[in-house]
N, C-alpha and C positions, 0 to 999 in steps of 0.2 A: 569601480575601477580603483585600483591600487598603486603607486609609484613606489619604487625602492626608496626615492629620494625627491623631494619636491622642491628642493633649492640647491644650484650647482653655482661653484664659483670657481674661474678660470683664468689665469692668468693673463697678463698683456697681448699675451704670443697668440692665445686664441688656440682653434683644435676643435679637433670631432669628438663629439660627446654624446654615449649612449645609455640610457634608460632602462630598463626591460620596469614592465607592469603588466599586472594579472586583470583580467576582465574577470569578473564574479558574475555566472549564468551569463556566457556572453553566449552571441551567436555564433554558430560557425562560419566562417569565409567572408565574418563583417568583421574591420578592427577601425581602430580609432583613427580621427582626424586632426590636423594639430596645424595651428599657425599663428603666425605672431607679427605682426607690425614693422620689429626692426630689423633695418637694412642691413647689420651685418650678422645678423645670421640668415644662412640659404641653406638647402639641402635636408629639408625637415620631412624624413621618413618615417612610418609608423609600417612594421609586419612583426605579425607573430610575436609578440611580448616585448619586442625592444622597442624604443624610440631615440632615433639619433637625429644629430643637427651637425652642423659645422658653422662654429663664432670666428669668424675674422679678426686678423691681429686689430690691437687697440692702441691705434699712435695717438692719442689724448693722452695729458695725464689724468684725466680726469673718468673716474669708476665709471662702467657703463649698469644698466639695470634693465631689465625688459623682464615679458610673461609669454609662454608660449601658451594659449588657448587648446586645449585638445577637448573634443566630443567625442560621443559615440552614439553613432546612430538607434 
């Protein structure tokens, strides 16, 4: 599995943010699974070569960090 990009950085404001990646000899009608611990990101879809999320505004001053976990079956 391939990512365009393995590290995103997004402003305070927060936003939807989408991915696309290539499966190498994937199967057909299986795609990846993907989640992550923190609480301000929700909405973590994986179809079809994209993978999008939505990161919640960040009222800290302070940098947030997390990982999103994806598999594939």
């Amino acid at each position: 599995m391939t990512f365009e990009s393995t590290n995103v950085e997004i402003d305070s404001e927060g936003g939807e943010v989408s991915l696309t990646y290539v499966i190498n000899n994937g199967a057909e009608g299986i795609d990846i699974v993907a989640a992550t611990d923190a609480e301000w990101i929700s909405d973590i879809v994986a179809c079809e070569g994209t993978l999008a999320f939505t990161v919640a505004k960040n009222k800290e001053q302070k940098a947030r960090e997390t990982r999103i976990r994806v598999t594939y079956p």
